[in-house]
Every structure is written in structure tokens, then in C-alpha cells.
N, C-alpha and C positions, 0 to 999 in steps of 0.2 A: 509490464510483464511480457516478456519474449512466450511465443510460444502459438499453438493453433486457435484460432477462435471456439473451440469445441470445450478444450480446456479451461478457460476463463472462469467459467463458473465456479468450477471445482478450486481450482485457485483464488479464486476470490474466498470462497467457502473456506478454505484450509485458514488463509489468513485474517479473517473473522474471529475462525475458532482460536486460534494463536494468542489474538490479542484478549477475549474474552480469558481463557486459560490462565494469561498472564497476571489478571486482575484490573483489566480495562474493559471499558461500557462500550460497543461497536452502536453509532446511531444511525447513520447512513453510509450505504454504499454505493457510489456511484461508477459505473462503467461505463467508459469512452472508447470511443474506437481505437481502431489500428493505424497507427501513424508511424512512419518515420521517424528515427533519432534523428535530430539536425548534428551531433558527433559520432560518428563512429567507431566505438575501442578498437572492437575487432570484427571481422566480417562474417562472422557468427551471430550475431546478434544486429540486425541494420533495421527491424522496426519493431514494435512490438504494441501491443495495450496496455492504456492508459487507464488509468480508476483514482478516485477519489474513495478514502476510510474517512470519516470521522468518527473520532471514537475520544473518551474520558479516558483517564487516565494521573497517574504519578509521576514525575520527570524520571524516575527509576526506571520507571515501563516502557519508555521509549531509548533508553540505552540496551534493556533486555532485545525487546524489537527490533533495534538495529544490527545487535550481534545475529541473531535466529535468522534474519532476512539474508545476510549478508552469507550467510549457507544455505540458504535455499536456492536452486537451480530454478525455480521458476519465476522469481523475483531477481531482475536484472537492475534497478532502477530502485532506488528509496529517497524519498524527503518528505522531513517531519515537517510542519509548520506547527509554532503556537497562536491559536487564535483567541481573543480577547475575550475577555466577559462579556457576554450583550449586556448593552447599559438598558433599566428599566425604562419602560414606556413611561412619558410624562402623563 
């Protein structure tokens, strides 16, 4: 997320509510510092924060999220990962 550290919260908060909205579970959110992009597009944009969503969801819900992100100005930066089932404890 490009953008002041003051913001963050509220940005993180908008995109909680988004995915919740959308019909996804938000279980953790994690916020990482302000780093530097190792590429730079343009020089509008040369560092920003970092955050971790883990959130449930439908494969549907994350093509919606991608579109919604991909318009929003305070999310410069998006990648999904699928993470696996935890296998049961033996």
C-alpha cells in the first residue's frame, strides 16, 4: 500500500470490510513495515506498506478482489496466494 503511515489503518480496515462484503471470512491481518519496491513503475510510487489478509473465501472472490483492488488508489500492489488445507494433527 503506497501511501502515509497514518493511513494504514484505515486502509487496511476499508480492505477487510471489502472482502468480508464480498462474502469472505477476514482471519488475520497482518501489517509490516514501509519498505522499498525493489521495481520501480513510476516515481510516484517507490515505497510503500506491506500487510498480510488472510481471509476464506470462493475462487470467484478473489477475481471480484482483484478487479475492486485494481481501482482502488490506495492499494498499489496485490498477490493472492492459495494456501493448503492444514493436514490434521496425528
Amino acid at each position: 500500500m503506497a501511501g502515509k503511515e497514518e493511513g494504514v489503518k484505515d486502509a487496511l480496515d476499508k480492505i477487510s470490510a471489502e472482502i468480508t462484503t464480498a462474502g469472505g471470512a477476514v482471519e488475520t491481518v497482518q501489517k509490516m513495515d514501509r519498505k522499498n519496491f525493489t521495481r520501480v513503475a513510476d516515481n510516484k510510487h517507490t515505497a510503500g506498506f506491506y500487510a498480510n489478509i488472510i481471509f476464506t473465501g470462493t475462487p470467484t472472490l478473489v477475481a471480484q478482489l482483484r478487479h475492486k483492488f485494481a481501482l482502488n488508489e490506495e492499494v498499489f500492489r496485490v498477490l493472492f496466494t492459495l494456501s493448503p488445507e492444514p493436514k490434521p494433527a496425528k
